[in-house]
N, CA, C and O of each residue as an XYZ file, in Angstrom:
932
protein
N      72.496    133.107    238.587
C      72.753    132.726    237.192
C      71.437    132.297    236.556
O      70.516    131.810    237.211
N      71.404    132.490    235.330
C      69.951    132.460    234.545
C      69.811    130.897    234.211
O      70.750    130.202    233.824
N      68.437    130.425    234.428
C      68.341    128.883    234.252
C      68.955    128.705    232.338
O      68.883    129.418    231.337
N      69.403    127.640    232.594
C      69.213    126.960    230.886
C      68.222    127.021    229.985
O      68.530    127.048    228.794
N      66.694    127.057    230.421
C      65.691    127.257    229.813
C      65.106    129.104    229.677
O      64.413    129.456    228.723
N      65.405    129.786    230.449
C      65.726    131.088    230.164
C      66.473    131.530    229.084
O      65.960    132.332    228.302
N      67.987    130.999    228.862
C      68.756    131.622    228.276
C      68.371    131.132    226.905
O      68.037    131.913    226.014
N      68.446    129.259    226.682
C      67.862    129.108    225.103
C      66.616    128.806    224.549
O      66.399    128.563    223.362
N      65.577    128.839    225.722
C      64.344    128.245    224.883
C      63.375    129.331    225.232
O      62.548    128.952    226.061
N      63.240    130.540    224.850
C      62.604    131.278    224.730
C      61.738    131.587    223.117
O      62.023    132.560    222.418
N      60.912    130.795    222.823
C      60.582    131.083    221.522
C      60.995    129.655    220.779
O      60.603    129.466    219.628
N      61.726    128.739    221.403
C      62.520    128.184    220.713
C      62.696    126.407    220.844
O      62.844    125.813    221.912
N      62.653    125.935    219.840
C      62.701    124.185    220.645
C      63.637    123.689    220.002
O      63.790    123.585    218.784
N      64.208    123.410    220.761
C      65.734    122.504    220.314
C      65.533    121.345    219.379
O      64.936    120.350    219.793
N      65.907    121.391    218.371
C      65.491    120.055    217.386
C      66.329    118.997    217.753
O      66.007    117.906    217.284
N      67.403    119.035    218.530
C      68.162    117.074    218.570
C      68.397    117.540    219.968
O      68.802    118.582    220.483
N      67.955    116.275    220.422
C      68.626    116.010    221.732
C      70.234    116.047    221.714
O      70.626    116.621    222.729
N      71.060    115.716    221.073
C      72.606    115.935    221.159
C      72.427    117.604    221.626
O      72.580    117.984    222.787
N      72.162    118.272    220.766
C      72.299    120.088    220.939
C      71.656    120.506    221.956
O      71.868    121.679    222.266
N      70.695    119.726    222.783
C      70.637    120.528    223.471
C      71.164    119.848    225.203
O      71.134    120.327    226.337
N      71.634    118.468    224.595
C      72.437    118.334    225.736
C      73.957    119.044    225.971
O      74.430    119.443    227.035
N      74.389    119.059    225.012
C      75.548    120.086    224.338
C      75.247    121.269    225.137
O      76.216    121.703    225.759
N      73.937    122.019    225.303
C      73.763    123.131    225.700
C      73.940    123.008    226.957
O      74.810    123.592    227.603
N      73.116    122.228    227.386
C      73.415    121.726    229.194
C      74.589    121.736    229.801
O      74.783    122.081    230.966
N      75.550    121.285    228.875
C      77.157    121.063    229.431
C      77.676    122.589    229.640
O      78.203    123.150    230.601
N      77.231    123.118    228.069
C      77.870    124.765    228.459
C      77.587    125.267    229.534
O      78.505    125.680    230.244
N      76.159    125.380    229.982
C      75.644    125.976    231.238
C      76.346    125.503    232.240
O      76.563    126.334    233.121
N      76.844    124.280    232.436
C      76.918    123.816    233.918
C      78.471    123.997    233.326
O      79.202    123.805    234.298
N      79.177    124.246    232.312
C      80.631    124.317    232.531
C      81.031    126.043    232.808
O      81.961    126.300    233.573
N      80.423    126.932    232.273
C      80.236    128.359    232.959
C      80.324    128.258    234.389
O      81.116    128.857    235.117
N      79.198    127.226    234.803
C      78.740    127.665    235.974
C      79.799    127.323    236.914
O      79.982    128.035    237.901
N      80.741    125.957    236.614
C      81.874    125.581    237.184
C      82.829    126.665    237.349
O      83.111    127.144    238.447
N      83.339    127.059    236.199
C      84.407    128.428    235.939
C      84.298    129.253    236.550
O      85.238    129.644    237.242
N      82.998    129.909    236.544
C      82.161    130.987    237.295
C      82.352    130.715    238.614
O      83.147    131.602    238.924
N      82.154    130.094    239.566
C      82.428    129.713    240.577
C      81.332    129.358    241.219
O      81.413    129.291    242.445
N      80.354    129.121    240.722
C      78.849    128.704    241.581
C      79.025    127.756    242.034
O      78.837    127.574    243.236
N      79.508    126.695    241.098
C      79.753    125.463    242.002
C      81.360    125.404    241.874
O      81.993    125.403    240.818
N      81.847    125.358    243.106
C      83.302    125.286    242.993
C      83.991    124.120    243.384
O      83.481    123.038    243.677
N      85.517    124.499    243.361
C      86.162    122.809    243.280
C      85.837    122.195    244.438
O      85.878    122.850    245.479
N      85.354    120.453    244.454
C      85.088    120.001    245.666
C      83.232    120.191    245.840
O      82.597    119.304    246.412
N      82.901    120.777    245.575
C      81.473    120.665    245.653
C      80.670    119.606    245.176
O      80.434    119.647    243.968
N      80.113    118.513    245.926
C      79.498    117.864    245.102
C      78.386    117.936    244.731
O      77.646    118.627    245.432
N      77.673    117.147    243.260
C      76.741    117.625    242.731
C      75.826    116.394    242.567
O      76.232    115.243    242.405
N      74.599    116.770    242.627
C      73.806    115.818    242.308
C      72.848    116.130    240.796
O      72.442    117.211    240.369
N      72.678    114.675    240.188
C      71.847    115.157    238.820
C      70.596    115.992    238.870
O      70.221    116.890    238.116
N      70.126    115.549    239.787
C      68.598    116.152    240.608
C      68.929    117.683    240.854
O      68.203    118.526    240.327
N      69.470    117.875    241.249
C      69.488    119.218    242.092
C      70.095    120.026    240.800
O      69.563    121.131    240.697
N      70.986    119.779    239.878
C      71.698    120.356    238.801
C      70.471    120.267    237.829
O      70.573    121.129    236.956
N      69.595    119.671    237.732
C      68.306    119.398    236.421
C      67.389    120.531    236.810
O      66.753    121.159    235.964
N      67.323    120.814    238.258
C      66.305    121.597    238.499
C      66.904    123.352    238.445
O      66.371    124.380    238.027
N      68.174    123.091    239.047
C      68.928    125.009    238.407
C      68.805    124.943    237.242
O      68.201    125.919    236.797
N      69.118    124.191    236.471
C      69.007    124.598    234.823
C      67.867    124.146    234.338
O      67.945    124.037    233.115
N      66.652    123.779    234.844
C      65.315    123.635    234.309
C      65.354    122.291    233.350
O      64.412    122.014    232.607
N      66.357    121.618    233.433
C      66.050    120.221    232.180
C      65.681    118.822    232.856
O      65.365    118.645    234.032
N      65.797    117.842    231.813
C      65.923    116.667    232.482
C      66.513    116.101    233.252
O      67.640    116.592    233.200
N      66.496    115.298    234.025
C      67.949    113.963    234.685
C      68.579    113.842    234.154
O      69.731    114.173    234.437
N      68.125    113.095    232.639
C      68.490    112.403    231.695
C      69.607    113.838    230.663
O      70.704    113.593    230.163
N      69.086    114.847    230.624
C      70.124    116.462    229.919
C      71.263    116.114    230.693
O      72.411    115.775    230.403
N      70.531    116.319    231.947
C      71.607    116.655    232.740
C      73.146    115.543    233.089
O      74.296    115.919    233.316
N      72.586    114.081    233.016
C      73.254    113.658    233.293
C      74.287    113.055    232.313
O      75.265    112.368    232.609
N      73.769    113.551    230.774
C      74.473    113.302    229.718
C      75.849    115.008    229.452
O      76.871    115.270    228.817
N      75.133    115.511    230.195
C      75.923    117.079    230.352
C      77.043    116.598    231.490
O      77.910    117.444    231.706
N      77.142    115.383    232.231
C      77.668    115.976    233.500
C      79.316    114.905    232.918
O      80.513    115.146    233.075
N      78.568    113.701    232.221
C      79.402    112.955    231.207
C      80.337    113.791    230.357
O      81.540    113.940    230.570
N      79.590    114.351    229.307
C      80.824    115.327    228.731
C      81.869    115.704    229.353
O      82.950    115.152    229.144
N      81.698    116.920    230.409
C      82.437    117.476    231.780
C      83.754    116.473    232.422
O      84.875    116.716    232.869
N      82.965    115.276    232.198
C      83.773    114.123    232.997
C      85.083    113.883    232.229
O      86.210    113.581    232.620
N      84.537    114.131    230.937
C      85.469    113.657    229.781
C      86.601    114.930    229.981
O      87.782    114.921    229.635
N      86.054    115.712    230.463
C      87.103    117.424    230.110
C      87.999    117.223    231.325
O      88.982    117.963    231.309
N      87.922    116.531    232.216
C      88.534    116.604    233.864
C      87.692    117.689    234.674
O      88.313    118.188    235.612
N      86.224    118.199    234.455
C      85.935    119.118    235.214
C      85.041    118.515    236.542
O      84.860    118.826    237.719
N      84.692    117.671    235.785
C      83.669    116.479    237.481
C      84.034    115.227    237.103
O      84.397    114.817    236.001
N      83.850    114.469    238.501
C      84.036    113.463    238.540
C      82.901    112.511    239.147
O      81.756    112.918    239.343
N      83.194    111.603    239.341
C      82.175    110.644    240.218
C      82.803    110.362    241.451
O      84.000    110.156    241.652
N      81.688    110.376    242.408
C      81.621    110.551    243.752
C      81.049    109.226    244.271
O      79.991    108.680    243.961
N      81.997    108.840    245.131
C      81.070    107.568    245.584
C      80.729    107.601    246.388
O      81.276    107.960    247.431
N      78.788    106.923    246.066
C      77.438    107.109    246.992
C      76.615    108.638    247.038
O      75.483    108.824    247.487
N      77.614    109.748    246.386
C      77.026    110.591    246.304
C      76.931    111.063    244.699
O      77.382    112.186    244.471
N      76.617    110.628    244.041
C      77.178    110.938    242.341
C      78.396    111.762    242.010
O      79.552    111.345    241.940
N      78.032    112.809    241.847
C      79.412    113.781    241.651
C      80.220    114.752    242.371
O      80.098    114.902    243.587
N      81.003    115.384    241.700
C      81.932    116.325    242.805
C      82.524    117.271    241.695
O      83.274    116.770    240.856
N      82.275    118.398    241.654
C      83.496    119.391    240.792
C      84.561    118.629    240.929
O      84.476    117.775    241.812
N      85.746    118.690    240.197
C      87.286    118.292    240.250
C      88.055    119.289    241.323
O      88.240    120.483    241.091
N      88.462    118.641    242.492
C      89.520    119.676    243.300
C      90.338    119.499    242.916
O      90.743    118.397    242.548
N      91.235    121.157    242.820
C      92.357    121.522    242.736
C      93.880    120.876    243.248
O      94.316    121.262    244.333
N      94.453    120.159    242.659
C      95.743    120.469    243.354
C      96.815    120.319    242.525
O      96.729    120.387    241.299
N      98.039    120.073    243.266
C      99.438    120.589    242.567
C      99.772    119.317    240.969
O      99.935    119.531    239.768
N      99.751    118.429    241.561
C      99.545    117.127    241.092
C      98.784    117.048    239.608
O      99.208    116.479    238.602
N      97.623    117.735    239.756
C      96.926    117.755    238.894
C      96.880    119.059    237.801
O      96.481    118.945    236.642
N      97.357    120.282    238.394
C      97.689    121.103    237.546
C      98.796    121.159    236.919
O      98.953    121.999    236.033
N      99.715    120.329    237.240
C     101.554    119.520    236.143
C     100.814    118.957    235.104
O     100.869    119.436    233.971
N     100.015    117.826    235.420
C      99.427    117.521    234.264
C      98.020    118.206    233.519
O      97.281    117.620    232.729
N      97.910    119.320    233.908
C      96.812    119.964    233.044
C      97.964    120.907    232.029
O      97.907    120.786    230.805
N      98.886    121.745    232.621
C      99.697    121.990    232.093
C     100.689    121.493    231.663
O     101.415    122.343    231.147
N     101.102    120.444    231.625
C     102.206    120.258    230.765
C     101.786    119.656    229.707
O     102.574    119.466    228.781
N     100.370    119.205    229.624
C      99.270    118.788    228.277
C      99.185    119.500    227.544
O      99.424    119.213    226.371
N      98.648    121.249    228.086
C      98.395    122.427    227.847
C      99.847    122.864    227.210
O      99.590    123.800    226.452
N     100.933    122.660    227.189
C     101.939    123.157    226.522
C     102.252    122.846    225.535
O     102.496    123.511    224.528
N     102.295    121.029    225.860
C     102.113    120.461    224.193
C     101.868    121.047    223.461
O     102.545    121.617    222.605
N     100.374    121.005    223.754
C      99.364    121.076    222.307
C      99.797    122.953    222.206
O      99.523    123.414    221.098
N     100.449    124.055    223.276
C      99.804    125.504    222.819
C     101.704    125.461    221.877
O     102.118    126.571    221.542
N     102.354    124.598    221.652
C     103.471    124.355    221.523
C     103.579    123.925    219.804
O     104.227    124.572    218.981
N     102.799    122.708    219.516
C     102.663    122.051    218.212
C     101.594    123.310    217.422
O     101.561    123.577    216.221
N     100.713    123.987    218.623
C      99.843    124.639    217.723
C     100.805    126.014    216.558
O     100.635    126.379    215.395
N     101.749    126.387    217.607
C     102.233    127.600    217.353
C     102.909    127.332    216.244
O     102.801    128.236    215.415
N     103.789    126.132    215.799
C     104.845    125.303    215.039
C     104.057    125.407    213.913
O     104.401    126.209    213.045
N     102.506    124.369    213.687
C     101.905    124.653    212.686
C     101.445    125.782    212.139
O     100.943    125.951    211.028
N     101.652    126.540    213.001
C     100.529    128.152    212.589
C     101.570    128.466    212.075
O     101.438    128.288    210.864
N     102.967    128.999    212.403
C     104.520    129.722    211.681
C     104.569    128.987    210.677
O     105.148    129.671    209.833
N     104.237    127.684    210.090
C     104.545    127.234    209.225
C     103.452    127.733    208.191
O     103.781    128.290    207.144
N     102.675    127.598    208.398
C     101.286    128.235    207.389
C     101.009    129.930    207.858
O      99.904    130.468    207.792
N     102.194    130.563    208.303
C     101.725    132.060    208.507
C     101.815    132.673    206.983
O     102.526    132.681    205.978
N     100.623    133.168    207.515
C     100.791    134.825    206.184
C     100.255    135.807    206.715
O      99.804    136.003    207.844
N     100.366    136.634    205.484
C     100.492    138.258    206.358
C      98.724    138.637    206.768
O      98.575    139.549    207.582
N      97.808    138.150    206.376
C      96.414    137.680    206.411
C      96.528    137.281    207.440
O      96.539    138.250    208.199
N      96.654    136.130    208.122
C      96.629    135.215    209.789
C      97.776    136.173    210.380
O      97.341    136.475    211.491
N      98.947    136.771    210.218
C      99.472    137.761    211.384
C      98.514    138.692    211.383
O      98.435    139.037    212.562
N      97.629    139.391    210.669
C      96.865    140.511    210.929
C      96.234    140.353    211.835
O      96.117    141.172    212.746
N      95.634    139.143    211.767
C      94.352    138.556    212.610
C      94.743    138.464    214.086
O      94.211    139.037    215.037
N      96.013    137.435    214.079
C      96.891    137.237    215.361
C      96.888    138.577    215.790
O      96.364    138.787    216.884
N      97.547    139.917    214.917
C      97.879    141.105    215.592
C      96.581    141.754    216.396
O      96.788    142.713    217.140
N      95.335    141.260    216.250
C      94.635    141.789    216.173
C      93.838    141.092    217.809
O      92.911    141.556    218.473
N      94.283    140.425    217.921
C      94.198    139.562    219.308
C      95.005    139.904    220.453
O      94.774    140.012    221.658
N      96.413    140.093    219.434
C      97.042    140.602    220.692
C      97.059    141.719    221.050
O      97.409    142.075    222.176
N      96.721    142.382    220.237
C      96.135    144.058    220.832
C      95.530    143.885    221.970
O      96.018    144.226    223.048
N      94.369    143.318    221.819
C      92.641    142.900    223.050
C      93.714    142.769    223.952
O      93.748    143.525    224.923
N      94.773    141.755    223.748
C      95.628    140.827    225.131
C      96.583    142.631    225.860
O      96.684    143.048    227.013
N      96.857    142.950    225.131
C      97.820    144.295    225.937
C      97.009    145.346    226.440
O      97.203    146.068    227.418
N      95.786    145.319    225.380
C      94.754    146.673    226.466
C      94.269    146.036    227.631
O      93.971    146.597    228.686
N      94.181    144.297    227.261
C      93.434    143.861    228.782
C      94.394    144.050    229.973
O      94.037    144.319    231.120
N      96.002    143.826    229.434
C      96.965    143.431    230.566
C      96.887    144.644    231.196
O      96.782    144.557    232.419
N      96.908    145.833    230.701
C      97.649    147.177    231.079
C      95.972    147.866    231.839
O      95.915    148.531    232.874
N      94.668    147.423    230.893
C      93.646    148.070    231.929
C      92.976    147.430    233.042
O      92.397    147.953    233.994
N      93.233    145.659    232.632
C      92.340    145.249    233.629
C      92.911    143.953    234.023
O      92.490    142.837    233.720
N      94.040    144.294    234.819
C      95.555    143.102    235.146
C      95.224    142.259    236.286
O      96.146    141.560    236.707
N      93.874    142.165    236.989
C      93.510    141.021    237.476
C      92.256    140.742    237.362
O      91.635    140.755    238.425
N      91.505    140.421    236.150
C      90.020    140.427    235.873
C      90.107    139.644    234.903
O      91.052    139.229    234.230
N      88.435    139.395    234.895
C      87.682    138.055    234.064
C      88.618    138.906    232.448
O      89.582    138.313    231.964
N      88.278    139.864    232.018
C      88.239    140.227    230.425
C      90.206    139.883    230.498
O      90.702    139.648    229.396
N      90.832    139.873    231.280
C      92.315    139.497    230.895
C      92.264    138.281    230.706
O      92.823    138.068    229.630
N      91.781    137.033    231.301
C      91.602    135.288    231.048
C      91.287    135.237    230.030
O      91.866    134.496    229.235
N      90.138    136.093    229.641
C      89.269    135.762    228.367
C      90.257    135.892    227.182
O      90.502    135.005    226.364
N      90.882    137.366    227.224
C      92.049    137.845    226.342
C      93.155    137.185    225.907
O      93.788    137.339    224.862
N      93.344    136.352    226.909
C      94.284    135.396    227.153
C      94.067    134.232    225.868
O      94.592    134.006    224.778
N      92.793    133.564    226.837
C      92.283    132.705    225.701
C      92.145    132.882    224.660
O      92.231    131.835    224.019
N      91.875    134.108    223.822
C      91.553    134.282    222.648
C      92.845    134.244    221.847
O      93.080    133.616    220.815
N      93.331    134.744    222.280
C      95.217    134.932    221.882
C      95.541    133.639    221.393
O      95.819    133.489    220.203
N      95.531    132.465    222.380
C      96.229    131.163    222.231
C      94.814    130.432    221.325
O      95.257    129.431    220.763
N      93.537    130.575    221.060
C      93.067    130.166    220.320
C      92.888    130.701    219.382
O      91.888    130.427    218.718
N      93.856    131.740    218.941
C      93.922    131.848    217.567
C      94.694    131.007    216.950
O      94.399    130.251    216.025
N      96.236    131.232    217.772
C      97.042    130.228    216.934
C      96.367    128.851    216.855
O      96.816    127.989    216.100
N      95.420    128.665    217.537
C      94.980    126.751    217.122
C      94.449    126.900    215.711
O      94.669    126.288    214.665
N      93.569    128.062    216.085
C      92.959    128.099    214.682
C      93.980    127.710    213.391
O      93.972    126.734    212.640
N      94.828    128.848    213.455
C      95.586    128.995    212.562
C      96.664    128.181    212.327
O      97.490    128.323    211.426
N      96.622    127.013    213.470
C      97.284    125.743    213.010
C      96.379    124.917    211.893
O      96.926    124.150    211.101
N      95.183    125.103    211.897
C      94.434    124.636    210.733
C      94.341    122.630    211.101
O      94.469    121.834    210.171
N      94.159    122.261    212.248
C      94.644    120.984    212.443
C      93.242    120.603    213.108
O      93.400    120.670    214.327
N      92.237    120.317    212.869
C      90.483    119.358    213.575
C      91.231    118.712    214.635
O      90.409    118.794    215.547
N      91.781    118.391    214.902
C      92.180    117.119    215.804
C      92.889    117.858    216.598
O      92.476    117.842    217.758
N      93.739    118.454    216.419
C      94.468    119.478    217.513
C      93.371    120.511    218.674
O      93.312    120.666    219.894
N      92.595    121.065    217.428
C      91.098    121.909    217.777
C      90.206    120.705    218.977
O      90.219    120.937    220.186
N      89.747    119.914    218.603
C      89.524    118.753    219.534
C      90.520    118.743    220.719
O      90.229    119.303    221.776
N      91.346    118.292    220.589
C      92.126    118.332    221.759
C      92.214    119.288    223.290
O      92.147    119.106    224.506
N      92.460    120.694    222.033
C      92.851    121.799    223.059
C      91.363    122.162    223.242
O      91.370    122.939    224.196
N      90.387    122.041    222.922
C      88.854    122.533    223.354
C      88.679    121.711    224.654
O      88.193    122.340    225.594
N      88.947    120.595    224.838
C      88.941    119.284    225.716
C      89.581    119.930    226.977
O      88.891    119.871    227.995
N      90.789    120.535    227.065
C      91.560    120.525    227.796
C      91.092    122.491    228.246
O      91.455    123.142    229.226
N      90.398    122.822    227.335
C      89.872    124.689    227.929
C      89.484    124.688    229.155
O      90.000    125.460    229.963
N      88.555    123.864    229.488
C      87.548    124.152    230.790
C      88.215    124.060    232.183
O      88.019    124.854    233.102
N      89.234    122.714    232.221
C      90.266    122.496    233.000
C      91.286    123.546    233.475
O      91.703    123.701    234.623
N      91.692    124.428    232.064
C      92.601    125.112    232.123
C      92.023    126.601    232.855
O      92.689    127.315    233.604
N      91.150    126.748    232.585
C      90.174    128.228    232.666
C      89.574    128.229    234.411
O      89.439    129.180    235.180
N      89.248    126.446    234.656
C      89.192    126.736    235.803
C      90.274    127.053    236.870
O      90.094    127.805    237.828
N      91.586    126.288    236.543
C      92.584    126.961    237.278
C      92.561    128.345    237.477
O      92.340    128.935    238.535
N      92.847    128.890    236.204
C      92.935    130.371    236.106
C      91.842    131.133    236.840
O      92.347    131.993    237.562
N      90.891    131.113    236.882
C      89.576    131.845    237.649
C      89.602    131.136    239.098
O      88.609    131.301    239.806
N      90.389    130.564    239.456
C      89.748    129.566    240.925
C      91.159    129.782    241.934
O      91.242    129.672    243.157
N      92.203    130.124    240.935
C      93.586    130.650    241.945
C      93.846    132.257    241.599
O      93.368    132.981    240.725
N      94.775    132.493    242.621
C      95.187    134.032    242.389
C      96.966    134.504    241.332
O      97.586    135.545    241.112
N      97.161    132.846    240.927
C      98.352    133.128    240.285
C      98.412    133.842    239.254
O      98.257    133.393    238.118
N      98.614    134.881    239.491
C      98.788    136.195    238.083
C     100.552    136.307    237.385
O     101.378    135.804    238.146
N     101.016    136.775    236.342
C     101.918    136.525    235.915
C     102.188    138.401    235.964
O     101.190    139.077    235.713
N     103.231    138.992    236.216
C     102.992    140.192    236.557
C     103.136    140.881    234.293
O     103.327    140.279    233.237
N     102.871    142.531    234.722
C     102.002    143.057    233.335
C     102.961    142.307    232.558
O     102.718    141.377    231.789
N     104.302    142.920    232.906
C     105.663    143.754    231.989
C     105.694    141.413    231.079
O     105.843    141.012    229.925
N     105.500    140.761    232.230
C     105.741    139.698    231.927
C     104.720    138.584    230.441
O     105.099    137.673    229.704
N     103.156    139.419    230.635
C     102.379    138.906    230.179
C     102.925    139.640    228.407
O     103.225    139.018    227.388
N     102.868    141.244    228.669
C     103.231    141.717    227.634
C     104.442    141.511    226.239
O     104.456    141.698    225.023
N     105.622    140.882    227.597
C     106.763    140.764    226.837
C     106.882    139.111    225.889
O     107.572    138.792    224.921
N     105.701    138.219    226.843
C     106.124    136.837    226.420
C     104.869    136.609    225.235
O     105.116    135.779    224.360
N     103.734    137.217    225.193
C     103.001    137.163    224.291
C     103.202    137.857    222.654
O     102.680    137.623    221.564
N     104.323    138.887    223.185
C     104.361    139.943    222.040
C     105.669    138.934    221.427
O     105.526    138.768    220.216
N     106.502    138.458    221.808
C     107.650    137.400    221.210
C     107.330    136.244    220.992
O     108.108    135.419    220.513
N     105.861    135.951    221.384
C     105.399    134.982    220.469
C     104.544    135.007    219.358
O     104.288    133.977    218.735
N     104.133    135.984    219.092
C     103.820    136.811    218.082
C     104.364    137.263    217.053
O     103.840    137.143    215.946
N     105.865    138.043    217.311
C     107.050    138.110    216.332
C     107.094    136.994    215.811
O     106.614    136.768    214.700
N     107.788    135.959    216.672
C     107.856    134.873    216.222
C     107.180    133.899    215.064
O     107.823    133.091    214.394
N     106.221    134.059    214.996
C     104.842    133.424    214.028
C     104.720    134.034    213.297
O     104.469    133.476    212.229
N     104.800    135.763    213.267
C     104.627    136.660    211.981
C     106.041    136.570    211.211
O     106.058    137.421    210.321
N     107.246    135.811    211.260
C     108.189    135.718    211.098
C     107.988    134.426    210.192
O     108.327    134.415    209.009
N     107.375    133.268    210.879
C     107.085    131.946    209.998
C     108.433    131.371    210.567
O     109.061    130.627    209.814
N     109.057    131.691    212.082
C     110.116    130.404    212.528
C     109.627    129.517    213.233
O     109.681    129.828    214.423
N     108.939    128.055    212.953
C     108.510    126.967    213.771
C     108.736    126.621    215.081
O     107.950    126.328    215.982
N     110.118    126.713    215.039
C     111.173    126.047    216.240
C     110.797    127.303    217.422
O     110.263    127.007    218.491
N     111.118    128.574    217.099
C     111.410    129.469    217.769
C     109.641    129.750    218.530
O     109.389    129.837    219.732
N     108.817    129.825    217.561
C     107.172    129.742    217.924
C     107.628    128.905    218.748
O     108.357    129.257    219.675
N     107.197    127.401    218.498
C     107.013    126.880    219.633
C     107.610    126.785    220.575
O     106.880    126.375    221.477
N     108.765    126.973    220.944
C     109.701    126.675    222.144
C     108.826    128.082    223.040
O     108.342    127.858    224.149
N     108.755    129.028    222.605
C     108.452    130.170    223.143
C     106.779    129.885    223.860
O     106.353    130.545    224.807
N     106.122    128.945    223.279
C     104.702    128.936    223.417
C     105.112    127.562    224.684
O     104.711    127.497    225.846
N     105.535    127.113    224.342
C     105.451    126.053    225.452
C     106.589    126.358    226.943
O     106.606    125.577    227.895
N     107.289    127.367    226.887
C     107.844    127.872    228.017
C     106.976    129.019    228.850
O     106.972    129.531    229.969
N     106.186    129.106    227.499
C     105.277    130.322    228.120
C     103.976    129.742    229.252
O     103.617    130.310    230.283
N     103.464    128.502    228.698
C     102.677    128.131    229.680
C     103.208    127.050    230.680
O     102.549    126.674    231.650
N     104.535    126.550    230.344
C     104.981    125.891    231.158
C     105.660    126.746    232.739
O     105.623    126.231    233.856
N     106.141    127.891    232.470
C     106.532    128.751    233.856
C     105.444    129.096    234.582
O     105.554    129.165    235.806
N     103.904    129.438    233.787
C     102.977    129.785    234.295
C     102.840    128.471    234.926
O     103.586    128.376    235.901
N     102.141    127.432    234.699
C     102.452    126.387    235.117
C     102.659    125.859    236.471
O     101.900    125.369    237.308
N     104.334    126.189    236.418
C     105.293    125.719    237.575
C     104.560    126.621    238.607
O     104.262    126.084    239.674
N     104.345    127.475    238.486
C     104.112    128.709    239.455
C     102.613    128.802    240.285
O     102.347    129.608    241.176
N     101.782    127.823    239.774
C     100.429    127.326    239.469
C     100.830    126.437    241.178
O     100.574    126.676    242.358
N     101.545    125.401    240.450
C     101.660    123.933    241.094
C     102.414    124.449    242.279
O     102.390    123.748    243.291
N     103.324    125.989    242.309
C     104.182    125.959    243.154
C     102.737    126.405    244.514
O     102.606    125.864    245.613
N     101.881    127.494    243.931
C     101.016    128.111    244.910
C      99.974    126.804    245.626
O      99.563    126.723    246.783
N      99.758    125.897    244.497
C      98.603    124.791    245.431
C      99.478    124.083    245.937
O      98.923    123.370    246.773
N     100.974    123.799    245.879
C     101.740    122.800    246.680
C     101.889    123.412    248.306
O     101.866    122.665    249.284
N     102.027    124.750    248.385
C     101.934    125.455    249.435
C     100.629    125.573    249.735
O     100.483    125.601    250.957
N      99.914    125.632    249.315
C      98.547    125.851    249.809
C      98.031    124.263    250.681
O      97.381    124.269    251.727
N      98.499    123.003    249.963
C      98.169    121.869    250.399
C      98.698    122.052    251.528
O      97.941    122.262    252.476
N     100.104    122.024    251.737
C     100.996    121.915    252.590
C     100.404    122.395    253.844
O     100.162    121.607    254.759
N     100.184    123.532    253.922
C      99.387    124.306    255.081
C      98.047    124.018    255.749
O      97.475    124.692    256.606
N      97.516    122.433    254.955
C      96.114    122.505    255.676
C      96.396    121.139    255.764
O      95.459    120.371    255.983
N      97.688    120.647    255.612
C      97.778    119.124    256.260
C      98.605    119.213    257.788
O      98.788    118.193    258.451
């Protein structure tokens, strides 16, 4: 993976320290997702300052943010640790994650027009060519994501946007770090009826649909790491 100082300071000097600790976090939250450093790995500020070419001080204001998202934690005597996986903890990443993909959908049907369904339609296209060409790969997560952050958008709500940005990195690492796939016919049918739904402008019906949708994914999440725990105790 390309250092931090490769990718933005080529030519270039960061005018505030906020932005470019901001930048630091992105790098090292890729790099989490990505799997370089994976769940359970612990990390030190030192050793993380020198892969991404910055300070202690970048780094350790980058590793804070992260902390805030549930993606690292603090390690005692050794500074940090990626966040490990388990059942426990993905109920409550998801059933957070439903909320908010739940209230988002409610507000978006309520402020739909035929302008924001275009847009939506236009997402979920990406989401059905990804399901049908590339049904266990990075560009289907991504597709994924884009889908459900439209409707945030289009809930039109800062504070909601806050929220569910908070709760991405958490969510994304599940998804890239287990093998729980939702099969095509399933991804296709529950995304495209939540879609009707919103281009329709029914609140109730959006959201119930948006929050069952990530809540089964979910269950199915917690069901694979509950078995997975199970087997190595």
């Amino acid at each position: 993976m390309s250092s931090l100082t490769d990718k933005h300071s080529r030519g270039r000097t960061v005018a505030r320290r906020e932005s470019f600790d901001k930048q630091a976090a992105e790098w090292l939250r890729a790099a989490i997702i990505e799997g370089e450093y994976p769940p359970g790995q612990r990390l030190t500020e030192a050793s993380l300052a020198d892969d991404a070419q910055v300070s202690r001080s970048t780094m350790r204001t980058a590793l804070l943010y992260l902390a805030a998202e549930g993606l690292v934690v603090q390690a005692a005597y050794s500074g940090w640790k990626v966040t490990e996986l388990s059942a426990s903890d993905a109920r409550e990443v998801y059933t957070l994650r439903s909320a908010l993909d739940g209230l988002a959908a409610q507000l978006a049907a309520q402020a739909m027009t035929p302008a924001s369904a275009d847009q939506l339609h236009e997402r979920l296209a990406s989401l059905l060519e990804a399901a049908r060409e590339h049904p266990s790969t990075r560009q289907l997560a991504e597709a994924d994501m884009a889908f459900h952050s439209c409707i945030v958008d289009l809930a039109n709500n800062r504070r909601l946007r806050d929220h569910y940005d908070r709760i991405t990195g958490a969510v994304l690492l599940y998804v890239h770090a287990t093998n729980v796939r939702a099969s095509i016919e399933t991804i296709i049918d529950e995304h495209t009826a939540i879609y009707q739904a919103l281009r329709q402008g029914d609140p109730e019906l959006s959201r119930r649909l948006a929050e069952t949708h990530v809540l089964t994914y979910g269950a199915d999440l917690e069901a694979e790491l509950a078995l997975a725990q199970s087997t190595t105790e």
